[in-house]
C-alpha positions as CSV (number, residue, x, y, z in Angstrom):
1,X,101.9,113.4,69.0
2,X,105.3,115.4,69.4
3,X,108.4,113.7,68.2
4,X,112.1,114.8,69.5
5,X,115.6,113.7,69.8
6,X,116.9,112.7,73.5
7,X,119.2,116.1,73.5
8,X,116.3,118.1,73.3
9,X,114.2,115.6,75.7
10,X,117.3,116.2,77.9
11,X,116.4,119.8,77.6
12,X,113.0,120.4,77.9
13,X,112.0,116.8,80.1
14,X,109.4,119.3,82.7
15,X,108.0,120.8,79.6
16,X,107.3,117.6,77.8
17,X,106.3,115.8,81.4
18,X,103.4,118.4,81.8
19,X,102.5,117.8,77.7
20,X,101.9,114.2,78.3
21,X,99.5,115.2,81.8
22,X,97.6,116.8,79.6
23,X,97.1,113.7,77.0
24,X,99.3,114.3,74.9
25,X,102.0,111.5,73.7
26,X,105.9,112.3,73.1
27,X,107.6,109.9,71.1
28,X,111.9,110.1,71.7
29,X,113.9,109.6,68.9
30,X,118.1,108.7,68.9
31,X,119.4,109.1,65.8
32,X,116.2,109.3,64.0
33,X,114.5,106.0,65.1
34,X,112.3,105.8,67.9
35,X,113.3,104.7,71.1
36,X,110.7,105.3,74.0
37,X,107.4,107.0,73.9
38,X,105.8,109.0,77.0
39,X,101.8,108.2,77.3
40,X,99.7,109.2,80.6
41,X,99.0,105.9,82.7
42,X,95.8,104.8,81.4
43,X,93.4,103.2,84.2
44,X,94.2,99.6,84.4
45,X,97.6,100.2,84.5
46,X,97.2,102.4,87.9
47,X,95.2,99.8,89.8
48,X,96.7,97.8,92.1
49,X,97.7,94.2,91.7
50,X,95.6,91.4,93.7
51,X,98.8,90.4,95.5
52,X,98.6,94.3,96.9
53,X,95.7,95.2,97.4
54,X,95.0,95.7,101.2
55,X,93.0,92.9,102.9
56,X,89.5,94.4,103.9
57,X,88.5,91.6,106.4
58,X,91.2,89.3,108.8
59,X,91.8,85.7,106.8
60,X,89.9,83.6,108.6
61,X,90.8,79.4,107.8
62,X,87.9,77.5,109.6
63,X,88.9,73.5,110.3
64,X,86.4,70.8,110.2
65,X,86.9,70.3,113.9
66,X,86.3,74.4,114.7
67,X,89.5,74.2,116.2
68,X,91.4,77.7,115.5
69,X,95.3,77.6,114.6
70,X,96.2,79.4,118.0
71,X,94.4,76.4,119.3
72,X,96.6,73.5,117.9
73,X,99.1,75.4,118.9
74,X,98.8,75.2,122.3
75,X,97.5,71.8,121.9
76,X,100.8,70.8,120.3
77,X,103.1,72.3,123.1
């Protein structure tokens, strides 16, 4: 783990960016006490959340009666 101050994260942020791809973790310091660290996204933060993720098949709601919502629809006009 590198530590630095913000000036010098200021400085070199591309430098430390491409340390962190490459697993390592940076840990910024402001006025000597820790204040953020960088880590590399682990896996289960990358994955989408279930509100997001893309529906694979159309939602389908099937009534008792078989009757579709287009079809009350009409019905109700």
């Amino acid at each position: 783990m590198q530590t630095i101050s913000v000036t010098e994260f200021r400085a070199r942020a591309a430098e430390m960016v491409e340390r962190v791809q490459n697993g390592e973790t940076v840990r910024i310091l402001r006025h000597g006490k820790p204040v953020a660290e960088l880590v590399a996204p682990s896996v289960e933060r990358t994955h989408l959340p279930r509100w997001k993720t893309p529906i694979e098949r159309p939602f389908v709601i099937q009534r008792p009666d078989g009757k579709s919502g287009a079809q009350l629809i009409i019905e109700g006009r």
